[in-house]
C-alpha positions as a LaTeX table, in Angstrom:
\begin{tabular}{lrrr}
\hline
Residue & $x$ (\AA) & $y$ (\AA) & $z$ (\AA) \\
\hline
Unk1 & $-2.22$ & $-5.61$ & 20.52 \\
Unk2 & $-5.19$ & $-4.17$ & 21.68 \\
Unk3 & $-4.00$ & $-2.50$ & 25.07 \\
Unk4 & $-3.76$ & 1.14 & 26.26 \\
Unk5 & $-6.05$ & 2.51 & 23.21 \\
Unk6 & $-7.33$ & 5.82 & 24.51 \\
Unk7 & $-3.50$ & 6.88 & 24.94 \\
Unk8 & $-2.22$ & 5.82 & 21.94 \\
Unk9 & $-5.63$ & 7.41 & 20.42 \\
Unk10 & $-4.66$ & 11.08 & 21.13 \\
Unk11 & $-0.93$ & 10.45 & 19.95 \\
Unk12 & $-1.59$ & 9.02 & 16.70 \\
Unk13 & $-3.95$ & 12.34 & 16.21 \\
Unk14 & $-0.96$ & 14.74 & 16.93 \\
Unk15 & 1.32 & 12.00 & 15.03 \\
Unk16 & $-0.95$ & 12.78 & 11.61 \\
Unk17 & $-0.87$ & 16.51 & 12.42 \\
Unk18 & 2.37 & 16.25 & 12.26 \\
Unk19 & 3.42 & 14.31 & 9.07 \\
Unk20 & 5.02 & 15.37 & 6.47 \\
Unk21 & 3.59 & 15.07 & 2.84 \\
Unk22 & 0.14 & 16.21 & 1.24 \\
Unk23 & $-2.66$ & 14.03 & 0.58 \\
Unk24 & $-3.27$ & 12.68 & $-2.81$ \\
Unk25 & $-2.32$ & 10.23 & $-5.00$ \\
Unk26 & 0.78 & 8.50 & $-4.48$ \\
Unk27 & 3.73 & 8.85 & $-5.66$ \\
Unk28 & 4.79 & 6.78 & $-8.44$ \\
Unk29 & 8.27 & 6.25 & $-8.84$ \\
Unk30 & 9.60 & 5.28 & $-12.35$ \\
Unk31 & 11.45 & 2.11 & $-12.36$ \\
Unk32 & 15.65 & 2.17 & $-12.61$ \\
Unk33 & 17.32 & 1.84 & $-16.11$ \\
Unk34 & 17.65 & $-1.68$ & $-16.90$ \\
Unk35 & 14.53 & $-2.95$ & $-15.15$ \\
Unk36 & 11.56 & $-4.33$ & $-16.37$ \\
Unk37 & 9.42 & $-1.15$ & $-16.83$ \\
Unk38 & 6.17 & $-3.42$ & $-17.47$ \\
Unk39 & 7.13 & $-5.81$ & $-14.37$ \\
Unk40 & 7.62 & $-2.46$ & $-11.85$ \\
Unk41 & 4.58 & $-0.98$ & $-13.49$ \\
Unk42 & 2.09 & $-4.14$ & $-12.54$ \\
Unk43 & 3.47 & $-3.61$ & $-8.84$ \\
Unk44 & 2.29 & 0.18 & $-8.85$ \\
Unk45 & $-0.91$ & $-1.02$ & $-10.32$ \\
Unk46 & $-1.47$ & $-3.73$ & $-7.52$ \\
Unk47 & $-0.25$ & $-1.37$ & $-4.75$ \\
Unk48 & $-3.42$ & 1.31 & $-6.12$ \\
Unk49 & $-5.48$ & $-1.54$ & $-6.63$ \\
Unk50 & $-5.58$ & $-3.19$ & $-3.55$ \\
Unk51 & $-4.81$ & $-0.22$ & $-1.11$ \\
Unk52 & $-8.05$ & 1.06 & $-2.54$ \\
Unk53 & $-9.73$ & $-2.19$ & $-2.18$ \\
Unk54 & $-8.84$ & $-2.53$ & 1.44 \\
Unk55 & $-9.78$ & 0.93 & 2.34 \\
Unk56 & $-8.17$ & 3.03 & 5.14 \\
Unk57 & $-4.88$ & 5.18 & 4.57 \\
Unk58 & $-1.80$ & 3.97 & 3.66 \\
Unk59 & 2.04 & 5.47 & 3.61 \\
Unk60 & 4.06 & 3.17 & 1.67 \\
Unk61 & 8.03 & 2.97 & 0.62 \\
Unk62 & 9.11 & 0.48 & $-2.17$ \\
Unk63 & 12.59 & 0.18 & $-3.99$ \\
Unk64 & 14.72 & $-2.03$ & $-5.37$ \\
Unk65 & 18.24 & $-2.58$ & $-4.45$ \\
Unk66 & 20.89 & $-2.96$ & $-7.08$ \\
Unk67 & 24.28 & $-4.78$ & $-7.17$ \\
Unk68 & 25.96 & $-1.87$ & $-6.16$ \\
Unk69 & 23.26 & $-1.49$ & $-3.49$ \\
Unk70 & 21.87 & 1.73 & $-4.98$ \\
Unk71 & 17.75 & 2.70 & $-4.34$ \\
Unk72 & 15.36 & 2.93 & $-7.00$ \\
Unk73 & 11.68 & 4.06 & $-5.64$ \\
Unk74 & 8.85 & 1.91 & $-6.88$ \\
Unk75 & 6.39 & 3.69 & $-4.83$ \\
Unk76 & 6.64 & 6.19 & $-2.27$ \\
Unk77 & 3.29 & 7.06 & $-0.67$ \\
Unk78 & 3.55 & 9.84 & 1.88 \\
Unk79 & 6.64 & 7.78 & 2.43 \\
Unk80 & 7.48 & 10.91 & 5.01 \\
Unk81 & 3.97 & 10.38 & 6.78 \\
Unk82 & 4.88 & 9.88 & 10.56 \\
Unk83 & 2.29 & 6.99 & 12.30 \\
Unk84 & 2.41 & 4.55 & 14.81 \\
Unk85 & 4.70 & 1.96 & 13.77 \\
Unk86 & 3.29 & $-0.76$ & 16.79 \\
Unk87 & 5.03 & $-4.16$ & 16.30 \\
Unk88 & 6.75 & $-2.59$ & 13.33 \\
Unk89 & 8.38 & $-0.77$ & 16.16 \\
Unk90 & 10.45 & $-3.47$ & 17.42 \\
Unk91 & 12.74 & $-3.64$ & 14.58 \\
Unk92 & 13.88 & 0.04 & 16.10 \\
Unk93 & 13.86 & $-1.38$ & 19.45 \\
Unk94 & 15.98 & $-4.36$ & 18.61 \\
Unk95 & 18.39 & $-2.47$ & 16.56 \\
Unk96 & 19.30 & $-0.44$ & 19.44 \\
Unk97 & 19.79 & $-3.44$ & 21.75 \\
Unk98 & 22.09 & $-5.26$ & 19.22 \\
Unk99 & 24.20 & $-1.73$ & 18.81 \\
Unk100 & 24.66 & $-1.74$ & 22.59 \\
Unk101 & 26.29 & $-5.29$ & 22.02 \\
Unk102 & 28.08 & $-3.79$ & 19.04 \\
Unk103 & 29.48 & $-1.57$ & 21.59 \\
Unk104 & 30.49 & $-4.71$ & 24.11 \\
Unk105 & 28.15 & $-2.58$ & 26.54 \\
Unk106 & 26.14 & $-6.04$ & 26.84 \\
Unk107 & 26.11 & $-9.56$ & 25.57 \\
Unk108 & 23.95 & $-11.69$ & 24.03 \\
Unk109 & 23.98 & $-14.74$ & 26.94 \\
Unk110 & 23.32 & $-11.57$ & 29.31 \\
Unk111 & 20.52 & $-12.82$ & 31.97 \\
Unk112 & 17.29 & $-11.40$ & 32.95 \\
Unk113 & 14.56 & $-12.89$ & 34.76 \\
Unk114 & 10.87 & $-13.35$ & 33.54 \\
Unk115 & 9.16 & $-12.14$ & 36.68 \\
Unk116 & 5.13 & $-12.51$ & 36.82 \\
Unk117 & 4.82 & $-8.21$ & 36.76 \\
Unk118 & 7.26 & $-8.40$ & 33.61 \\
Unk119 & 4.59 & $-10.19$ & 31.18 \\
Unk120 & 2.46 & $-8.21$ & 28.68 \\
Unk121 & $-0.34$ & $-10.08$ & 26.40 \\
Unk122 & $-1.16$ & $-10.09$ & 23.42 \\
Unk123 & 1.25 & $-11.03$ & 20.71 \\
Unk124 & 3.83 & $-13.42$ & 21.83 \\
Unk125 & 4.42 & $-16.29$ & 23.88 \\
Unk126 & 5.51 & $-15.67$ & 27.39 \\
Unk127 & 2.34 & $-15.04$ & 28.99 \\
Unk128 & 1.24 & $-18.28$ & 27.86 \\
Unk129 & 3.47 & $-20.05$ & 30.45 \\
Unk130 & 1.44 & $-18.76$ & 33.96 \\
Unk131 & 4.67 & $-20.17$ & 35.46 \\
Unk132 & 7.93 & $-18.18$ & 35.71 \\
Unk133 & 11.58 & $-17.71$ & 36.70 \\
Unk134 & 12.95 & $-18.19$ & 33.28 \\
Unk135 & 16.79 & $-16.56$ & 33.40 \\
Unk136 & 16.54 & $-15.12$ & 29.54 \\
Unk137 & 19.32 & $-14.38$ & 27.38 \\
Unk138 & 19.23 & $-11.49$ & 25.57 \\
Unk139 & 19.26 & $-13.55$ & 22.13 \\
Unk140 & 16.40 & $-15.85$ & 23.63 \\
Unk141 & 14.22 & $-12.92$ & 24.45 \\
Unk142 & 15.62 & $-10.93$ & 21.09 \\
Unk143 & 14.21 & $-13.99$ & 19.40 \\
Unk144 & 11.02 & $-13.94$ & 20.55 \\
Unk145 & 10.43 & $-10.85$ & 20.70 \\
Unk146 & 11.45 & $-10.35$ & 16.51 \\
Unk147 & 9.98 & $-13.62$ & 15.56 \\
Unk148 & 6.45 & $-14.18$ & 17.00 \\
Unk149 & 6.25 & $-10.45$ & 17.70 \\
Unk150 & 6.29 & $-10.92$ & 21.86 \\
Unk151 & 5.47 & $-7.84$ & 24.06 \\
Unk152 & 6.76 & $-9.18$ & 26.75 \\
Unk153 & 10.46 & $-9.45$ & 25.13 \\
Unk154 & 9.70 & $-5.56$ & 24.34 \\
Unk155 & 9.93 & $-4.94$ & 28.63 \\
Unk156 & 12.91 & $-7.18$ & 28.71 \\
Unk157 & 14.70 & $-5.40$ & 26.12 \\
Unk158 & 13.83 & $-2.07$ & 28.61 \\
Unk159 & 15.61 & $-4.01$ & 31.50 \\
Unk160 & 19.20 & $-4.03$ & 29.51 \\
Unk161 & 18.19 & $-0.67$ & 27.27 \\
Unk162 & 16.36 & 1.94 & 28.25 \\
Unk163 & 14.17 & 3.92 & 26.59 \\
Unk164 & 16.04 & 6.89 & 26.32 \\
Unk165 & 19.46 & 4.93 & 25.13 \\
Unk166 & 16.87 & 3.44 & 22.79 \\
Unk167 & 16.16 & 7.13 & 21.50 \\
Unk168 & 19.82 & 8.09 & 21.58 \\
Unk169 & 21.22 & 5.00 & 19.89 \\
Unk170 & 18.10 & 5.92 & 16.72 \\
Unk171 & 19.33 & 9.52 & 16.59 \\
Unk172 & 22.95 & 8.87 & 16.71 \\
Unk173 & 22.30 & 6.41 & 13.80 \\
Unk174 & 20.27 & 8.94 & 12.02 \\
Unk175 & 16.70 & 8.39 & 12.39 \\
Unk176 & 14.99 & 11.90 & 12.82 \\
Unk177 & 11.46 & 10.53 & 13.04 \\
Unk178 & 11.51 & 6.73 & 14.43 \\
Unk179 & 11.11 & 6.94 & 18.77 \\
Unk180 & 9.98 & 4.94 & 20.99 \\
Unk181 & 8.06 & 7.03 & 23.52 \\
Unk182 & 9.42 & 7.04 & 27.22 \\
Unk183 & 7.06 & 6.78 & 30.49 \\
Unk184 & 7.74 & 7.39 & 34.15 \\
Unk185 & 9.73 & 4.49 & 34.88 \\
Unk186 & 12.74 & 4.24 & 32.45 \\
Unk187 & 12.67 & 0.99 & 32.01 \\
Unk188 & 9.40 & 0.85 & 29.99 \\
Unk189 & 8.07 & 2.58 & 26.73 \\
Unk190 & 5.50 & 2.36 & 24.88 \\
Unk191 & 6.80 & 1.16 & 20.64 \\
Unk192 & 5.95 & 5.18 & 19.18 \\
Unk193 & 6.15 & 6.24 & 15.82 \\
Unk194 & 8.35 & 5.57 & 12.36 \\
Unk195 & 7.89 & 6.73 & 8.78 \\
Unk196 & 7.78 & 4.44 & 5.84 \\
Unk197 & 11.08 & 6.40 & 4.54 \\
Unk198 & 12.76 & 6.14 & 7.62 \\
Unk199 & 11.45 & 1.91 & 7.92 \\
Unk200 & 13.25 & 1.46 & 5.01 \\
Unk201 & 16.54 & 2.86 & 5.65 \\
Unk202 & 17.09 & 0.69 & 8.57 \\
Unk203 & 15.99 & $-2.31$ & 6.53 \\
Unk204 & 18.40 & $-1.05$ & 3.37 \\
Unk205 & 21.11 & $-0.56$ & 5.42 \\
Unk206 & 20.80 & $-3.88$ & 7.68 \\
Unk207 & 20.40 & $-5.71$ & 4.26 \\
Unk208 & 23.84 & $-4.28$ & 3.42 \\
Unk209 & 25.73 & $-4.49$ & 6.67 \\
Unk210 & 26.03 & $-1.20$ & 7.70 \\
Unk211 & 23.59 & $-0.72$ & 10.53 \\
Unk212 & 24.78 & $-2.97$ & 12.47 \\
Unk213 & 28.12 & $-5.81$ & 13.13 \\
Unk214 & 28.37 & $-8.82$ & 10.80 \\
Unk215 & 27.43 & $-11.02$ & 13.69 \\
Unk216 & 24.17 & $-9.08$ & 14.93 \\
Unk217 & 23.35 & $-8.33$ & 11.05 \\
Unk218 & 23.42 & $-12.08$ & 10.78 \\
Unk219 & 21.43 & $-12.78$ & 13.83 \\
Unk220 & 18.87 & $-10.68$ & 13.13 \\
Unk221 & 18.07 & $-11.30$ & 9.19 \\
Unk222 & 18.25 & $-14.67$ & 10.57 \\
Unk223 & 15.53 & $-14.43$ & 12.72 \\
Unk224 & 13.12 & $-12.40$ & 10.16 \\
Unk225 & 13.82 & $-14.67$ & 7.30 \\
Unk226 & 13.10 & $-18.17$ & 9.56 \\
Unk227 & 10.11 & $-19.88$ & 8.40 \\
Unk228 & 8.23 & $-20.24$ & 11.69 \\
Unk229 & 7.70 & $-16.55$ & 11.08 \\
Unk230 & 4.72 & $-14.36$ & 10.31 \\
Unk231 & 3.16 & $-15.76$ & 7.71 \\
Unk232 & $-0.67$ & $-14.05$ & 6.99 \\
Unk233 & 0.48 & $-11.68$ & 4.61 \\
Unk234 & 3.84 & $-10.70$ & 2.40 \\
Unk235 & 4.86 & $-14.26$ & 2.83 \\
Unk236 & 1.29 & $-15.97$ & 2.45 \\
Unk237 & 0.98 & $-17.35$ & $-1.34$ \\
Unk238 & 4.97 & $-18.83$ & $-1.14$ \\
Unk239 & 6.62 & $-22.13$ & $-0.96$ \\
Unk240 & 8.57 & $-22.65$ & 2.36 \\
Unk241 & 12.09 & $-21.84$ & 0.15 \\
Unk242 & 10.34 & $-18.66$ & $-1.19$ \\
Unk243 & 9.42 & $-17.13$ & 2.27 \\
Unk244 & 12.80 & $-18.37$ & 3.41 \\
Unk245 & 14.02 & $-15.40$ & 0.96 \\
Unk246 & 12.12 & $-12.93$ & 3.04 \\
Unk247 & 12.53 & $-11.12$ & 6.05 \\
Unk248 & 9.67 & $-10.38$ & 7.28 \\
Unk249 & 7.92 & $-7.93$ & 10.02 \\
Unk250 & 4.25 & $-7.48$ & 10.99 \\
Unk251 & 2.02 & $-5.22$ & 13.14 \\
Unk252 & $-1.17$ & $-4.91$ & 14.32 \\
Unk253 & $-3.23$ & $-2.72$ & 16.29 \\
Unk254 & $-6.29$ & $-0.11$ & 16.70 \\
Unk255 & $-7.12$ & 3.03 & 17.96 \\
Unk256 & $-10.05$ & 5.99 & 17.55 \\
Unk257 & $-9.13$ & 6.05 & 13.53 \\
Unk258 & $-9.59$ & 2.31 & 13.13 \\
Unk259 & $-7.50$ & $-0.56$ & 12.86 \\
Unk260 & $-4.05$ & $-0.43$ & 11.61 \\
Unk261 & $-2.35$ & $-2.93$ & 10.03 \\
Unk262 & 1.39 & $-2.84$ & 8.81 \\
Unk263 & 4.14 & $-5.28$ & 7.43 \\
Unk264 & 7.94 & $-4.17$ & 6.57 \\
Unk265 & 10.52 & $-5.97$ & 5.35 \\
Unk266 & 13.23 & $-7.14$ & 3.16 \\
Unk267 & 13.33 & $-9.53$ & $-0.24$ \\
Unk268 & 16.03 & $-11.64$ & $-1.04$ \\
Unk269 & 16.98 & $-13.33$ & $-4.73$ \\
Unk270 & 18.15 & $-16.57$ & $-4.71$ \\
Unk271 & 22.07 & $-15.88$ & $-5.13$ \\
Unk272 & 21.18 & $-14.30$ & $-1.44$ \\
Unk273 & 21.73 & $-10.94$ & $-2.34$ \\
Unk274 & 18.80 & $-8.24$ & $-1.01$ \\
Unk275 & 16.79 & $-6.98$ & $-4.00$ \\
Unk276 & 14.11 & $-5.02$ & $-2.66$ \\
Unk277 & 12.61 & $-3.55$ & 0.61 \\
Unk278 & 8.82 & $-2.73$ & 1.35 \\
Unk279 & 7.41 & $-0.72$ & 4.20 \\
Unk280 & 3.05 & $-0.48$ & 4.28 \\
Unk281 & 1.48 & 1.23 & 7.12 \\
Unk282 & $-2.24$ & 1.64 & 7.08 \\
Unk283 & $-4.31$ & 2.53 & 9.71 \\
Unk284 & $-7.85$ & 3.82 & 9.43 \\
Unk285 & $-9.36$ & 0.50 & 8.28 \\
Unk286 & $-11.93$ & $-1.66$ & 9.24 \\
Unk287 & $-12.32$ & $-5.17$ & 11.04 \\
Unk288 & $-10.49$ & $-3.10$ & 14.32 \\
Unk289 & $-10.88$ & $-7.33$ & 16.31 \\
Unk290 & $-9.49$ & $-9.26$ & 12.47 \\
Unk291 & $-5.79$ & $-10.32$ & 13.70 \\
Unk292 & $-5.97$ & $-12.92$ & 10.93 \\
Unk293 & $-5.21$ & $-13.91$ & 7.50 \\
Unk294 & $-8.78$ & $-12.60$ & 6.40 \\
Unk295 & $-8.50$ & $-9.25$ & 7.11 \\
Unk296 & $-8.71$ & $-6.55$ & 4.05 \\
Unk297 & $-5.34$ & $-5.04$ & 4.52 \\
Unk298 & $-3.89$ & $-8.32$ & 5.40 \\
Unk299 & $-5.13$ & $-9.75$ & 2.26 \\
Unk300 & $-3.77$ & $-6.82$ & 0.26 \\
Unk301 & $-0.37$ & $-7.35$ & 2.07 \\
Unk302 & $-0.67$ & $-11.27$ & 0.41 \\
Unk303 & $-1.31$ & $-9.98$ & $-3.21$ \\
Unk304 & 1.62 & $-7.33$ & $-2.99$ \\
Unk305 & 3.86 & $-9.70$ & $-1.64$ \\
Unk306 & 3.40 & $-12.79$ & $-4.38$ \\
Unk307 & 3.04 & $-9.86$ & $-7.36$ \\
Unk308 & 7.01 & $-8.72$ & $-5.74$ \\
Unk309 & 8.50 & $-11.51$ & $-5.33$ \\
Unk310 & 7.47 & $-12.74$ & $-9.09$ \\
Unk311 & 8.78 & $-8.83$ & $-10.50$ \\
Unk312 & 12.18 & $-9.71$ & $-8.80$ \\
Unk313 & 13.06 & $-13.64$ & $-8.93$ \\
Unk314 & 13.60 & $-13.23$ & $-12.47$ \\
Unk315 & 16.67 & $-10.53$ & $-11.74$ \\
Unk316 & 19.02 & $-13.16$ & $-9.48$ \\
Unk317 & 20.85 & $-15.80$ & $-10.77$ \\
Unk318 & 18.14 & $-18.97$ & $-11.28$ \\
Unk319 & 18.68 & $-21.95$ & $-9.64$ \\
Unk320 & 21.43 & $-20.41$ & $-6.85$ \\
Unk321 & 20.24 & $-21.29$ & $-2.96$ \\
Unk322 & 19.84 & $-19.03$ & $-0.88$ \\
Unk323 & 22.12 & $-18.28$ & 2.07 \\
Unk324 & 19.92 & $-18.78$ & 4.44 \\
Unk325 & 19.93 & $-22.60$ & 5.62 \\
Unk326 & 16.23 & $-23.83$ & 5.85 \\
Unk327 & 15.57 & $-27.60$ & 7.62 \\
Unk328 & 12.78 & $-29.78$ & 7.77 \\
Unk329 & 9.80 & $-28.71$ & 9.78 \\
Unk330 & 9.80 & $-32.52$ & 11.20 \\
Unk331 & 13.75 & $-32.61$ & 12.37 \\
Unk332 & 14.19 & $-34.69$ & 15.10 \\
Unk333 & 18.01 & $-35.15$ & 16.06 \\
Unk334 & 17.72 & $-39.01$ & 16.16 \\
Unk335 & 21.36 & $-39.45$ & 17.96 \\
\hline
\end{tabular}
């Protein structure tokens, strides 16, 4: 967060020149046959309502999934708007690493070393050390890197897939708008640009097996859904076995329009089955320095994600546990 600005400044200007979809009011969807119309409705209403109270502009992409993992649009918002995706980003990124294992082109106990010219601030942990030599795997630094949002990981993912694989790997898998943005040395990017559409493809079709192998569709829902997560926004106003039943991704940043705040991700009912996706991306708004839990679009993020969660925990079976397996925040093996 926070780093090369005046770059990413002038790209997000040509990225909005760019975009796809007229400005107005957004796009409403009407909900699917068999849903609650009223329940849908009050999410539509809370979108407008607190998008507006937040300020800035927004693109947005909601739907549910059905049984037979069919799409319904909720909302679609200039759902085709292209914008800097930031930490959003390195759901891309990390789909294109776990396709290269896919492809037994790498493994996940693969090594890298954390090298002091490696580390990035910001979000993340790995500059916090001051001491390194770590050898990484690629699931350690995967980990990180999807799960406290580290910009380091982002450079170590470079070392094993390079930006333009990264690129290749998003194309080949149909993605016509989401790049990561190559520099001079090949081994380093900078996270580039996404549409809300596009967001939500890759988190329909990871929620369904289909972007990606059993195992690395495992290992990476299981990373978004754990509960030492994110936790500011979609996942906020929720008991520790509610957020469990999201997978969750934030990011943050600013540039000469503002700051921009996004979160995209998947929800879960509690037979385990995915039931909806969201994707907001706002940028434009105020409080550029407000990384926390108090910032307007944050807050918005909080009341959107309680008033989804309620629409769709009433459409899995109730009283079914989840898949994912949550323990104690306390654990200490005692053997």
């Amino acid at each position: 967060m926070g780093t090369e600005m005046t770059r990413r400044a002038a790209i997000v200007t040509g990225a909005a020149a760019a975009a796809v979809g007229a400005v107005g009011a957004p796009a409403l969807a009407a909900p699917a046959p068999g849903t609650d119309r009223d329940a849908t409705g009050k999410i539509r209403h809370r979108y407008t309502k607190q998008s507006t109270k937040a300020g800035g502009n927004w693109y947005s992409h909601v739907a549910l999934i059905g049984a037979d993992a069919s799409v319904t649009p909720i909302i679609e918002d200039e759902a085709d708007f292209v914008v800097h995706g930031y930490s959003v980003q390195k759901l891309f990124v990390a789909t294109a690493v776990l396709d290269k294992v896919d492809r037994g082109a790498l493994t996940m106990d693969t090594k890298v070393t954390l090298t002091p010219e490696i580390i990035l601030g910001g979000s993340g942990i790995y500059h916090l050390q001051k001491t390194y030599g770590d050898q990484l795997t690629v699931a350690g630094f995967l980990t990180a890197m999807l799960l406290v949002s580290d910009n380091t990981a982002v450079r170590l993912c470079g070392l094993v897939c390079p930006a333009a694989e990264i690129n290749a790997t998003l194309e080949a898998k149909g993605f016509v708008s989401s790049r990561v943005e190559p520099v001079a040395n090949p081994n380093r990017f900078f996270l580039g640009v996404t549409t809300p559409r596009e967001t939500h493809q890759l988190l329909h079709r990871l929620s369904q097996g289909t972007l990606l192998s059993p195992a690395s569709t495992a290992f990476m829902l299981g990373v978004l859904r754990w509960t030492s997560g994110y936790h500011d926004g979609i996942r906020r106003n929720m008991s520790s076995w509610e957020r469990d039943r999201v997978a969750t991704k934030y990011g943050a940043d600013f540039n000469t329009l503002g700051a921009s705040r996004h979160e995209a991700g998947i929800m879960f009912g509690s037979d385990g089955a995915p039931v909806l996706t969201y994707a907001f991306f706002a940028e434009g708004l105020a409080e550029l320095d407000n990384y926390g839990a108090t910032h307007p679009a944050v807050e918005a993020h909080a009341v959107l994600g309680r008033t989804m969660f309620d629409t769709v925990a009433a459409a899995t079976a109730p009283g079914a546990r989840s898949r994912q397996p949550l323990r104690p925040y306390n654990y200490t093996d005692t053997a």
